[in-house]
PAFI-583249 format. One line per field, with one value per residue (C-alpha): residue number from 1; residue in one letter; y, x, z. Coordinates in steps of 0.1 Angstrom, whole numbers, plus 5000, padded with zeros to 4 digits. Example, Ala and Ser with C-alpha at 12.3 -4.5 7.8 and 13.67 -1.06 7.14 Angstrom:
BEGIN
n c(1, 2)
res c(A, S)
Y c(4955, 4989)
X c(5123, 5137)
Z c(5078, 5071)
***
This chain:
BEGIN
n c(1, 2, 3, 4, 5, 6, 7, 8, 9, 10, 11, 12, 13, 14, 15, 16, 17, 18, 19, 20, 21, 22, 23, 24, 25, 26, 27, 28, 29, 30, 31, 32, 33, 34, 35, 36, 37, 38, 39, 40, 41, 42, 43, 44, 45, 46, 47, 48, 49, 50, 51, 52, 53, 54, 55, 56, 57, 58, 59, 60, 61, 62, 63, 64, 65, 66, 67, 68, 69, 70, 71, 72, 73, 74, 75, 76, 77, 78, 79, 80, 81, 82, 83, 84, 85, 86, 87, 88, 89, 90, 91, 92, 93, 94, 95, 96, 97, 98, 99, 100, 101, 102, 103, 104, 105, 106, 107, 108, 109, 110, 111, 112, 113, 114, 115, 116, 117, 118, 119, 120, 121, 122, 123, 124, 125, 126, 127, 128, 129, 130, 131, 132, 133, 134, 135, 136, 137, 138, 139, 140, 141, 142, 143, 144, 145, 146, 147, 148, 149, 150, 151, 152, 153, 154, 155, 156, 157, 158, 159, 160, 161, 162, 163, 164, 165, 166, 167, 168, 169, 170, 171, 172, 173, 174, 175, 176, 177, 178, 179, 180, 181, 182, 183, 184, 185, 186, 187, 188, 189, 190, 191, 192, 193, 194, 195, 196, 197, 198, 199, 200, 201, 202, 203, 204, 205, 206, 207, 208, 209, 210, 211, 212, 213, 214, 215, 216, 217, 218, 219, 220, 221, 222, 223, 224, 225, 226, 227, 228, 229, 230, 231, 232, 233, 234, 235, 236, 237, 238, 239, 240, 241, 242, 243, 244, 245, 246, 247, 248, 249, 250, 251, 252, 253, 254, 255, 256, 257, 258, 259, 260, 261, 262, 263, 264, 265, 266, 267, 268, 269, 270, 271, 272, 273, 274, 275, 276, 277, 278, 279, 280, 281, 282, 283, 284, 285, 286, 287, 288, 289, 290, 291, 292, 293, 294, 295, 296, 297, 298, 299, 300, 301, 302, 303, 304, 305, 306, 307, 308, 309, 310, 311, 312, 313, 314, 315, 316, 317, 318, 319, 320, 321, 322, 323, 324, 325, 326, 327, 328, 329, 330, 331, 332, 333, 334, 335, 336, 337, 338, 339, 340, 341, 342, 343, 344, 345, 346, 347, 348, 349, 350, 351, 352, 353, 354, 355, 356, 357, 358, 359, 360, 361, 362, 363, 364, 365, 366, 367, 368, 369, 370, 371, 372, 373, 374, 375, 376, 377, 378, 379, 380, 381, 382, 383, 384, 385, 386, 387, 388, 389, 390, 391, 392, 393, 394, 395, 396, 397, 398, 399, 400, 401, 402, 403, 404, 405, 406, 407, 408, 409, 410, 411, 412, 413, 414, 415, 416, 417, 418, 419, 420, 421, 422, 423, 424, 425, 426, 427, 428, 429, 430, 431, 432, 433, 434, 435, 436, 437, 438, 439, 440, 441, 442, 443, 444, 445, 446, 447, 448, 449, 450, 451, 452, 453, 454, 455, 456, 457, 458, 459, 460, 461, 462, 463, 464, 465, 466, 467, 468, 469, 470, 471, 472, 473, 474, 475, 476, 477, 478, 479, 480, 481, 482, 483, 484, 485, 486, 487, 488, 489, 490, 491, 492, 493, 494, 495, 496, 497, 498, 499, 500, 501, 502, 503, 504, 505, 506, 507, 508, 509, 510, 511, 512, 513, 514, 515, 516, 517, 518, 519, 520, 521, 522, 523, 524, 525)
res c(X, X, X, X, X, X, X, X, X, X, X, X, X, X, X, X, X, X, X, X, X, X, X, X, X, X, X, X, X, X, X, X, X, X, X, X, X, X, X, X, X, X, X, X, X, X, X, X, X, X, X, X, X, X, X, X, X, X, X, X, X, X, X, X, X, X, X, X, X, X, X, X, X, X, X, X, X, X, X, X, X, X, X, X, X, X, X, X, X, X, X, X, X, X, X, X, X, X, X, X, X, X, X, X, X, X, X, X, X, X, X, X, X, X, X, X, X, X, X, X, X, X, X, X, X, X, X, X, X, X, X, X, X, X, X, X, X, X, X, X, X, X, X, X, X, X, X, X, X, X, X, X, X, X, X, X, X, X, X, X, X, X, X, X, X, X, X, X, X, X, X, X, X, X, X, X, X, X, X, X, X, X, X, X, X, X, X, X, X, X, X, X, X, X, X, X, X, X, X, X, X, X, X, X, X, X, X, X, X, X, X, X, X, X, X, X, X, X, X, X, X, X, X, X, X, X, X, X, X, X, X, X, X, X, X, X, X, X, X, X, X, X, X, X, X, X, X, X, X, X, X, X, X, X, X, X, X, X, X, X, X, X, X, X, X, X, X, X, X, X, X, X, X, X, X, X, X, X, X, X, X, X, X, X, X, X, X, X, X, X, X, X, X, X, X, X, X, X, X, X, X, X, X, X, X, X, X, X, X, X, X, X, X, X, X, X, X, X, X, X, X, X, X, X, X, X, X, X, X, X, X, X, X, X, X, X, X, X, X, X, X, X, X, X, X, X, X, X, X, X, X, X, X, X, X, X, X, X, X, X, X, X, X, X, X, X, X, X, X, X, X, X, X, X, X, X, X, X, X, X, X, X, X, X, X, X, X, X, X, X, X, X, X, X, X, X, X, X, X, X, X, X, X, X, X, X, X, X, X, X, X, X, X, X, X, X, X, X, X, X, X, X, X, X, X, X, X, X, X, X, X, X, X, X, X, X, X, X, X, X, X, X, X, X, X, X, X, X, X, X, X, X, X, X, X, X, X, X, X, X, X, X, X, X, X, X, X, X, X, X, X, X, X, X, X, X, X, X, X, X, X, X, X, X, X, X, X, X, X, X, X, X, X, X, X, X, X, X, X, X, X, X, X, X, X, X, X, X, X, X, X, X, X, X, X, X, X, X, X, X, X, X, X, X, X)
Y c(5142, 5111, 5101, 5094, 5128, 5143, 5124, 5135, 5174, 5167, 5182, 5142, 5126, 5104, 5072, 5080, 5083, 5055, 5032, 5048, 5038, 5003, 5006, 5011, 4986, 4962, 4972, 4971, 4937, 4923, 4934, 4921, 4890, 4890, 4893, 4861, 4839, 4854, 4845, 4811, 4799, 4811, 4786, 4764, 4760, 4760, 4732, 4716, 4720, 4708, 4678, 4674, 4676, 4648, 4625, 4624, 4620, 4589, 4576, 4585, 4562, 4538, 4534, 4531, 4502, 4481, 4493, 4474, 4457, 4482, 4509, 4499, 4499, 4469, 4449, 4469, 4500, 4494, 4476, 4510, 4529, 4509, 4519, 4558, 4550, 4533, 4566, 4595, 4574, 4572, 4615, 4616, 4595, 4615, 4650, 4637, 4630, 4661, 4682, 4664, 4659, 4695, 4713, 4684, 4676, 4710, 4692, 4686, 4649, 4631, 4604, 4570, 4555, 4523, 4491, 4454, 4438, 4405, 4391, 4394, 4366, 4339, 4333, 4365, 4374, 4387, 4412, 4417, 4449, 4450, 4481, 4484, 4511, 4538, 4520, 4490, 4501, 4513, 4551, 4553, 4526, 4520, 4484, 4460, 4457, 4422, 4408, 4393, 4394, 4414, 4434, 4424, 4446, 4440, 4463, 4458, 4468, 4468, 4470, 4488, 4474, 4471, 4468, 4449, 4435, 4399, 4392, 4360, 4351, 4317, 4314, 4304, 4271, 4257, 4225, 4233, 4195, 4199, 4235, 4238, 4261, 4251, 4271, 4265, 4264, 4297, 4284, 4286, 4315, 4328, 4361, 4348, 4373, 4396, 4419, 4412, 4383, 4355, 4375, 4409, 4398, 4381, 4416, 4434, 4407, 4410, 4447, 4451, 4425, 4415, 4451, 4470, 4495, 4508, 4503, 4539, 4540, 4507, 4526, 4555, 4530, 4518, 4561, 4560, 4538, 4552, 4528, 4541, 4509, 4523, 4518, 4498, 4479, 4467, 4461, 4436, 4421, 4410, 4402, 4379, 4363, 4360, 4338, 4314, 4311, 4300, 4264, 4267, 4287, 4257, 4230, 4253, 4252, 4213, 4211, 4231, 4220, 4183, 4198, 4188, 4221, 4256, 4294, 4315, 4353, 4382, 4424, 4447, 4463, 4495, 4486, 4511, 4511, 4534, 4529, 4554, 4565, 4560, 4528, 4497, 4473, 4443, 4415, 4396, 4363, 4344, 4306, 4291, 4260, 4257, 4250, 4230, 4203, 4193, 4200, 4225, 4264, 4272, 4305, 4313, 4340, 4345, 4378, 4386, 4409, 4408, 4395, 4369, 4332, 4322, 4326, 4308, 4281, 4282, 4281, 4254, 4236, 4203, 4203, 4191, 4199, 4222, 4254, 4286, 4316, 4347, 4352, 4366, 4353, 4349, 4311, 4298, 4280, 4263, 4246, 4236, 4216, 4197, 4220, 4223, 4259, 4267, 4301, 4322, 4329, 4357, 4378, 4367, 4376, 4409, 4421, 4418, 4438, 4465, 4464, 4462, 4493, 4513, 4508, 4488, 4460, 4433, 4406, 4414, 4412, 4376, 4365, 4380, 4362, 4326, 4331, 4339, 4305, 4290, 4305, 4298, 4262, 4262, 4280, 4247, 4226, 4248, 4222, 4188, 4166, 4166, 4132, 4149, 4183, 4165, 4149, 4179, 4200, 4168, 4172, 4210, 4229, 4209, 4213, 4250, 4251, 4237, 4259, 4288, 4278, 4275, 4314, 4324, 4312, 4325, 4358, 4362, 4358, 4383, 4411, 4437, 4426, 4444, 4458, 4457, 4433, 4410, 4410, 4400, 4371, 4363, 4361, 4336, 4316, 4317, 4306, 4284, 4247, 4259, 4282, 4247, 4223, 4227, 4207, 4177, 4177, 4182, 4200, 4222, 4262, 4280, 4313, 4330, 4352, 4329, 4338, 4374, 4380, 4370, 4396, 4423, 4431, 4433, 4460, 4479, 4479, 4489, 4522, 4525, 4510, 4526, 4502, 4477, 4486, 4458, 4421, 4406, 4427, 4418, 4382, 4385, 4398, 4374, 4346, 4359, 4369, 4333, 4317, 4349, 4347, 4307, 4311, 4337, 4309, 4284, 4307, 4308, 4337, 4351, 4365, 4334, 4313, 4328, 4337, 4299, 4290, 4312, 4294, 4261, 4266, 4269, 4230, 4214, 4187, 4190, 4152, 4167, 4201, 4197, 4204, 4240, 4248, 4271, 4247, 4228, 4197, 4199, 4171, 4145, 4158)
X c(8206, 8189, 8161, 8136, 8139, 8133, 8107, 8090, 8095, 8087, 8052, 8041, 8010, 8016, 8002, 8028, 8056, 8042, 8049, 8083, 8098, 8080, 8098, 8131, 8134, 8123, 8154, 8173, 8165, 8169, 8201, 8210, 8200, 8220, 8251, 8242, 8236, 8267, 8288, 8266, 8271, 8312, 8315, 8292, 8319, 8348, 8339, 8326, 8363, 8375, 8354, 8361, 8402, 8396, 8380, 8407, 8434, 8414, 8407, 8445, 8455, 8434, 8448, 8479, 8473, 8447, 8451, 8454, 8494, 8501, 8494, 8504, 8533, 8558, 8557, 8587, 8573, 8540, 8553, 8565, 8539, 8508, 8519, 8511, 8485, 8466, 8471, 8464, 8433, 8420, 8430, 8413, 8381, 8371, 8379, 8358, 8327, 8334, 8329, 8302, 8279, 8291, 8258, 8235, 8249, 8262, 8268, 8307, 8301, 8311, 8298, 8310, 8327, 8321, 8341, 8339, 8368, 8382, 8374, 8397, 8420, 8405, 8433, 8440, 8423, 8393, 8382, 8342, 8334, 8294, 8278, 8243, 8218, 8217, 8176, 8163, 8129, 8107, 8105, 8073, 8055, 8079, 8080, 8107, 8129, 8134, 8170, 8159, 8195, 8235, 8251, 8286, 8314, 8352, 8383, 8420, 8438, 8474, 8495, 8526, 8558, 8550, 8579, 8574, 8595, 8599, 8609, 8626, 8624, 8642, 8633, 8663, 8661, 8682, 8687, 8688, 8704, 8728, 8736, 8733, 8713, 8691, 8671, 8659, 8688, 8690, 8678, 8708, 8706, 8726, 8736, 8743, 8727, 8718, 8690, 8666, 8646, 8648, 8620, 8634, 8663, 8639, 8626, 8659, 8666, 8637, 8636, 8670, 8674, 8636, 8623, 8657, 8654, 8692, 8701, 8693, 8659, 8652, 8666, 8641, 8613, 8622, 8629, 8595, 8582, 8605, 8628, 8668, 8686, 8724, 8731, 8766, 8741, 8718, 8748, 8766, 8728, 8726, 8767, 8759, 8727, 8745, 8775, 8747, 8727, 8761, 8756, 8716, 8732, 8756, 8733, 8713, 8735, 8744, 8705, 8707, 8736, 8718, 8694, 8694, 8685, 8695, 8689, 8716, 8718, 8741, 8732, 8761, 8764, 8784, 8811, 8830, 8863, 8875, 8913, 8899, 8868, 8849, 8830, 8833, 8812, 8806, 8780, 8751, 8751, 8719, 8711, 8678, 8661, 8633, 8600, 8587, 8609, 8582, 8608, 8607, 8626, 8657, 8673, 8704, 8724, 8767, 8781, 8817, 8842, 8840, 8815, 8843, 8831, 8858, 8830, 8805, 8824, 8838, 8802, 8792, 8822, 8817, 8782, 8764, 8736, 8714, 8719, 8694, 8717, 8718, 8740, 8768, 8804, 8814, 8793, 8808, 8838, 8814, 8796, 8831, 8833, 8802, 8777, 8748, 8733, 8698, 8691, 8664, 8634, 8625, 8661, 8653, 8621, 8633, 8647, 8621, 8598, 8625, 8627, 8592, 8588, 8609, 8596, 8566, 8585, 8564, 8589, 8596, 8556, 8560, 8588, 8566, 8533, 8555, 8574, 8540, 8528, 8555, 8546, 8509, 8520, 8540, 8511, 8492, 8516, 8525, 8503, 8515, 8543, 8574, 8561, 8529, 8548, 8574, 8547, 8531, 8562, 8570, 8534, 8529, 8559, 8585, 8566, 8563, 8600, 8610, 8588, 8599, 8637, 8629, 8612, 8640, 8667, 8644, 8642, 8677, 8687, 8658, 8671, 8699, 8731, 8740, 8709, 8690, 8665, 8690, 8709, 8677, 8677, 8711, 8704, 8681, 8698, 8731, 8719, 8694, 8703, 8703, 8670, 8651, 8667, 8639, 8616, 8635, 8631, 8597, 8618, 8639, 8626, 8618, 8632, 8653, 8627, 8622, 8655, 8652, 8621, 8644, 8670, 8645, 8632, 8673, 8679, 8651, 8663, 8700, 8679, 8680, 8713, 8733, 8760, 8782, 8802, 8827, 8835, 8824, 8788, 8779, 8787, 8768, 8742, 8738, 8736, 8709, 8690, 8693, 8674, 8651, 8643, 8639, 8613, 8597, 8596, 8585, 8552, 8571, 8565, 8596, 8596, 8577, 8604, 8637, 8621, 8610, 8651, 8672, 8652, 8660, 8691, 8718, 8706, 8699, 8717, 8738, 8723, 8689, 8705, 8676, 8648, 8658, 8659, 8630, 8622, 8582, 8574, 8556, 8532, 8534, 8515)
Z c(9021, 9032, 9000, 9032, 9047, 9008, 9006, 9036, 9024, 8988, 8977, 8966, 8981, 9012, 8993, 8961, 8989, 9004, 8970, 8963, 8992, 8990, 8956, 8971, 8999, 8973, 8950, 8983, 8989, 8957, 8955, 8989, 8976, 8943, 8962, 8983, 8951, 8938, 8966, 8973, 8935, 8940, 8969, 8944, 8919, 8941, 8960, 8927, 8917, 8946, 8943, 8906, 8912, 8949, 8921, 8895, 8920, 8935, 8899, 8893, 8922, 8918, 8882, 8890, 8914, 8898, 8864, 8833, 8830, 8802, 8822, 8860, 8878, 8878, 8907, 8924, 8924, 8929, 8962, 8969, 8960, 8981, 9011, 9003, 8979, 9009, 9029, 9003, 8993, 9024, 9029, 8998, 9001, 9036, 9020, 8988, 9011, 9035, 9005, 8990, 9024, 9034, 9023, 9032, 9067, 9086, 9114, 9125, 9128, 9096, 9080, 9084, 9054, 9056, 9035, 9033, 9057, 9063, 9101, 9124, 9132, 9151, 9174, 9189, 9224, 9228, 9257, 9256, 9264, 9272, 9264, 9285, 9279, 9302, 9314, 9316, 9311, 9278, 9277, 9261, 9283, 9319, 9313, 9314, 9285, 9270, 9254, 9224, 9203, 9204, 9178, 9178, 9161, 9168, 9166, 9163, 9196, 9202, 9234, 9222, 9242, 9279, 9300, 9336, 9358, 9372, 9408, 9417, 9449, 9462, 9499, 9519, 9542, 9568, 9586, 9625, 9624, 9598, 9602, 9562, 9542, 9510, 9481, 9447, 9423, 9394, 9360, 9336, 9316, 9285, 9307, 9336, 9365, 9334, 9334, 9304, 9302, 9274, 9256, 9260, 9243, 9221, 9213, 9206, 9182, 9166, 9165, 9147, 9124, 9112, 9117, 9109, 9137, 9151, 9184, 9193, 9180, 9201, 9230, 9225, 9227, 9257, 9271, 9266, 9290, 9316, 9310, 9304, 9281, 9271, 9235, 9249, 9272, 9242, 9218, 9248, 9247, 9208, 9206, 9236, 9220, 9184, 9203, 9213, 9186, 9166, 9169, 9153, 9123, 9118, 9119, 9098, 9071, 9072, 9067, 9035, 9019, 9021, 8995, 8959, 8942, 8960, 8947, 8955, 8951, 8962, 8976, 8982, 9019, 9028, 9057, 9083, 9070, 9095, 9091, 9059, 9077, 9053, 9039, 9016, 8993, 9010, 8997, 9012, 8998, 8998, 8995, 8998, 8994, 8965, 8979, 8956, 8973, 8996, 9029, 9055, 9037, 9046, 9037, 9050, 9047, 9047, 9050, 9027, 9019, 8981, 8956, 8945, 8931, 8958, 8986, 8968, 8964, 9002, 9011, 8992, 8993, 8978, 8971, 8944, 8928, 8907, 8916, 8900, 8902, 8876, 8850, 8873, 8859, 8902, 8896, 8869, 8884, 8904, 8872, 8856, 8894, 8889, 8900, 8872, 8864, 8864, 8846, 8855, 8832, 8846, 8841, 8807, 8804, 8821, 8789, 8770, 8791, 8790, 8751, 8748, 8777, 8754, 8720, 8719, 8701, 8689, 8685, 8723, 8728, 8718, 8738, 8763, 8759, 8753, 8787, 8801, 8790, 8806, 8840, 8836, 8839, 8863, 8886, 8874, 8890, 8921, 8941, 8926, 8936, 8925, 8904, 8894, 8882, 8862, 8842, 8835, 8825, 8801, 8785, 8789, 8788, 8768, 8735, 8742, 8748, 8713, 8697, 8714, 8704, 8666, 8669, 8685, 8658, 8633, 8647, 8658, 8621, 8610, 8631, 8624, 8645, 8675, 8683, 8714, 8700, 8693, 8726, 8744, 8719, 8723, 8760, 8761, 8731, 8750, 8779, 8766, 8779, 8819, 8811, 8801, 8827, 8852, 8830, 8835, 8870, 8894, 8919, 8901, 8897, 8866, 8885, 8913, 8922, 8951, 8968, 8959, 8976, 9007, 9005, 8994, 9027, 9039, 9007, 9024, 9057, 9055, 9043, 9082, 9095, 9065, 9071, 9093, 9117, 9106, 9090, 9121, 9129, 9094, 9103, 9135, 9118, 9088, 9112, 9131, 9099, 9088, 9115, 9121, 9081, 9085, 9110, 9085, 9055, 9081, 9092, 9124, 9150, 9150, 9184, 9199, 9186, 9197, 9234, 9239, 9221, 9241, 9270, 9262, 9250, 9282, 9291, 9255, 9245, 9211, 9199, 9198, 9184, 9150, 9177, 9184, 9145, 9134, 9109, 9108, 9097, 9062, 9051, 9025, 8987)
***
């Protein structure tokens, strides 16, 4: 039975009724209320969790990006890892301050999070958008408003691949006189009568070998502007454009192999074998011109079979020089020909950091902080002359050098034969006249990281393309990376370049052949 209804038949006086149901509801509601800060202090400590976990993953990130060398990444990693660190801790930082501002602003509209920025470039376009107010006119007093400043803000717009289509129209004339008919001659083109323009094929060029995209993804761009490009129709376009751009590589290569000091490096590549159907190692080799030369870079790039020394030395034929290679045995034929070796300090220093990695070894500590030394002048003299760098490495780095050679001696005979320690002595002692040759010179490099940094971005790539489709796409496609990557080193626009060559080309004289090269004129130091 209801309480209320006893109540009401009970025997009790209406004003002790009266304070026993008062005395209920109260109970009622107190109750009621319980449950609310139960739940409300539940959701309390969750989203304090939540908050708690959203601020270690940040700090967690941003640890292993900016944290202290002991405790980061090395530099090839952490090149990998930016990219998603950038994106989870931007995920992050809005779900941080959605939960935080959650309580104190209900309202579906976030909050801005707002960060310091660089400008925008000065050189792109600018489209003013003007933003008027809906009235001219005060709303609290009807009069006029006045103009007395702007707030300017800017965004970043793009305009992904538009796709148009140029008419050429040649009037026709004739001679009533003469009975002859006249018209304004067709420019020479590389496809004669073809369909894309100088920069469309400028654009599949660029897409494939400086952005790595396959054929077919490059044909589903274009699907999606309504535009149907065969995958046969695109491949006839870059074989076509690789035959004329030949004669730049050529002259490209003449160029570099007038050089006094060259890096050279090699990256395998899986080929098409399909008289087995399946693949085969091929190499990438690499040679680059230092830039501490004071001339315009050149890197260029020769596709092989093999990782023999035989294709070095056909590349190089007989050249000259110093030449800062590895410590790969396919270069040493070379240096019994004339050629002298430049060793790299940083494959030496490289052993170190994996001794020290794995044990904490203090001997490899101090190979460590010497090498370091070295490096920190050479960034002195990254701005100097050849003349003015020379000096310095005399004065700065020589001395360091003989010291470092007398702790090395005394160290290798310290430490137990055969051990790791000792092989990543050895190294450096064996190789110890070629690792100290750049200080007798203000041109030659103290590393090959240089020519490395050019075939990284390829190692990354052939993630999309898997593999050549045979002896001669690779060779296509080296050459074309060679003058592409060029007009990288050069601060060149690679796209801007090859549309405004492959227009110029079909006419140009082969005496000023150096004018088409996607090289720019350095200044004097």
């Amino acid at each position: 039975m209801d309480l209320t209804a006893e109540l009401a038949n009970s025997n009790l006086s209406p004003a002790v009724r009266a304070a026993i149901l008062a005395q209920l509801e109260w109970n009622q509601a107190h109750a009621d209320l319980a449950v609310k800060t139960a739940a409300q202090a539940a959701l309390i400590k969750a989203k304090s969790l939540l908050i708690e976990k959203l601020e270690f993953e940040l700090a967690y990130l941003r640890r292993m990006q900016f944290g202290a060398k002991t405790e980061a990444m090395s530099a090839e990693q952490r090149s990998l890892f930016d990219e998603e660190f950038n994106v989870s801790a931007a995920a992050i930082e809005a779900q941080l301050a959605a939960a935080a501002h959650a309580e104190e602003n209900p309202s579906p509209r976030q909050s801005r999070i707002r960060a310091g920025r660089q400008p925008l470039p000065a050189h792109l376009p600018r489209t003013d958008v003007v933003h008027e107010p809906e009235s001219c006119t005060c709303g609290e007093c009807g009069n006029d408003l006045i103009k007395v400043s702007e707030d300017i803000s800017e965004q970043l717009h793009v305009q992904p691949a538009a796709f148009s289509v140029i008419r050429h129209i040649r009037p026709q004339y004739a001679c009533r006189c003469c009975q002859t008919m006249s018209a304004a001659p067709v420019a020479a083109s590389i496809i004669d009568g073809g369909l894309p323009t100088n920069a469309t094929l400028a654009w599949v060029m660029v897409s494939k070998y400086v952005d790595h995209l396959p054929l077919y993804r490059i044909r589903q761009i274009a699907e999606r502007s309504g535009v149907n490009l065969a995958e046969s129709t695109l491949g006839n376009w870059v074989g076509t454009t690789g035959w004329w751009l030949q004669i730049l590589v050529v002259r490209l290569i003449e160029r570099l192999l007038q050089a006094q000091t060259l890096h050279a490096d090699e990256t395998p590549l899986r080929q098409l074998d399909p008289g087995k159907g399946k693949t085969k190692t091929a190499y990438l080799w690499a040679y680059r011109s230092t830039p501490l030369s004071g001339t315009a870079p050149i890197i260029v790039f020769d596709y092989q079979t093999g990782r023999a020394g035989q294709h070095a030395r056909d590349f190089l034929q007989d050249w000259q020089g110093q030449l800062m290679v590895d410590d790969y045995g396919g270069y040493k034929a070379l240096f019994k020909a004339g050629v002298t070796e430049l060793a790299c300090w940083a494959h030496a220093r490289r052993k170190f950091v994996d001794l020290h990695k794995a044990n904490q070894s203090p001997v490899a500590f101090e190979a460590m902080r010497r090498i370091g030394e070295l490096y920190a002048i050479e960034a002195q003299g990254k701005d100097l002359n050849p003349e003015q760098r020379l000096r310095l490495r005399q004065q700065a780095a020589k001395p360091k050098l003989i010291e470092f050679k007398i702790w090395l001696d005394e160290m290798a005979n310290q430490v137990a034969p055969n051990s790791a320690i000792a092989k990543a002595l050895l190294y450096s002692l064996r190789r110890w006249v070629s690792l100290t040759r750049y200080v007798e010179s203000g041109i030659a490099p103290i590393d090959n990281n240089t020519v490395e940094n050019c075939i990284r971005p390829i190692a990354i790539g052939k993630k999309n393309w898997l593999f050549t489709g045979s002896e001669r796409a690779g060779q296509r496609a080296a050459a074309i990376q060679t003058l592409l990557g060029t007009a990288k080193l050069n601060g060149l626009d690679p796209q801007a370049w090859l549309s405004d060559t492959l227009e110029k080309l079909p006419t140009w004289p082969n005496s000023l052949i150096d004018e088409l090269l996607p090289l720019r004129v350095l200044t004097e130091k």
